[in-house]
N, C-alpha and C positions, 0 to 999 in steps of 0.2 A: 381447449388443450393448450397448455402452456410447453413451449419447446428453447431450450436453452445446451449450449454446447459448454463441454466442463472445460474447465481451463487447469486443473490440476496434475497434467500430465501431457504429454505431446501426443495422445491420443486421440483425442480431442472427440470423446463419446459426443451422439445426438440424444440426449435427453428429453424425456416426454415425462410430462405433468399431465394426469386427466383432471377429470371434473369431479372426482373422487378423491384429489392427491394422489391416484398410486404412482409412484416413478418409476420409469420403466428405461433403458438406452445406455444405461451403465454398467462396466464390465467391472467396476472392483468396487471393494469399500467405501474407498476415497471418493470416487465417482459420485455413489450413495448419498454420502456426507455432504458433499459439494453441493447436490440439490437441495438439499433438506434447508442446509444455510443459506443459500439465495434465493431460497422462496419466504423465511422468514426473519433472516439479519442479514444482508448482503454487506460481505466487507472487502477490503482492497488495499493491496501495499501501496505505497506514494515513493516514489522515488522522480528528484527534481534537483533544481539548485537554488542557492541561494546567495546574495552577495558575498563579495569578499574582498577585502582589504587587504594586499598585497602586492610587493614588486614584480611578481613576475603573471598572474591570473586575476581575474575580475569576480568569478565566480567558481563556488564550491560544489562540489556533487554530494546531495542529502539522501538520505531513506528511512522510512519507517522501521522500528524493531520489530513490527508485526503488522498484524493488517488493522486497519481504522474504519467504522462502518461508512459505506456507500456513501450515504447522505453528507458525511461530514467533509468528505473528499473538496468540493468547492470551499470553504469557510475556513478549511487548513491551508488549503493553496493560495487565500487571500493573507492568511496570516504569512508564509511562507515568504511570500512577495515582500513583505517588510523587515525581515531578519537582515542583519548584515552582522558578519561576523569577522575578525580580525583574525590574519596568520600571527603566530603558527594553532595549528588543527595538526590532530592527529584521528589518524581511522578509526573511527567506532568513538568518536569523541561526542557527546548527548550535546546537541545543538540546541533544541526546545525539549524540556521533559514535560513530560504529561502533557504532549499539544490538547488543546479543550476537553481536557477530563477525561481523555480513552484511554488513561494509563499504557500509552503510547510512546517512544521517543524518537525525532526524528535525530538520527545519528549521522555522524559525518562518513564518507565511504571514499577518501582519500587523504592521505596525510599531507601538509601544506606546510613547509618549512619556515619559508617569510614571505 
């Protein structure tokens, strides 16, 4: 039996997987959904920073526009670690588009004047 806690709400259902697949531990849809995806594409938003060029901060605060699969999470955060980007940024400015093929972008989530 596989048992997994959803993260799609502050609820924070106890989820059961048998040896059947049935799911069982979830009070809504979402709940539902939530298993069904992390028993067979597990994905995850990435929010971090990344350098920045500028007089007044070092670094920027990024996020994904969606979630990126599980596995790719390390291999994005190496690339991540290499970006440096110059002020001015503005909020929701596309930092890296398409990070490694997940028609993903990791956007900026603060505006940075100079």
């Amino acid at each position: 039996m596989k048992e997994m806690i959803c993260i799609v709400c502050p609820k924070g259902c106890h989820i059961k997987v048998d040896e059947n697949g049935v799911i069982s531990g979830y009070t809504c849809k979402r709940g539902l959904e939530y298993a069904q995806n992390e028993l067979t594409c597990p994905k995850r938003n990435i929010s971090t920073t990344v350098k920045l060029i500028s007089k007044k901060l070092t670094r920027l605060p990024v996020t994904t526009n969606g979630d990126v699969p599980k596995e790719k999470i390390f291999e994005i955060m190496e690339l991540l670690n290499n970006v440096v980007v110059k002020a001015p940024v503005n909020l929701y400015d596309i930092i890296v588009k398409n990070v490694l093929g997940t028609n993903i972008d990791i956007i900026a989530t603060r505006t940075i004047k100079e």
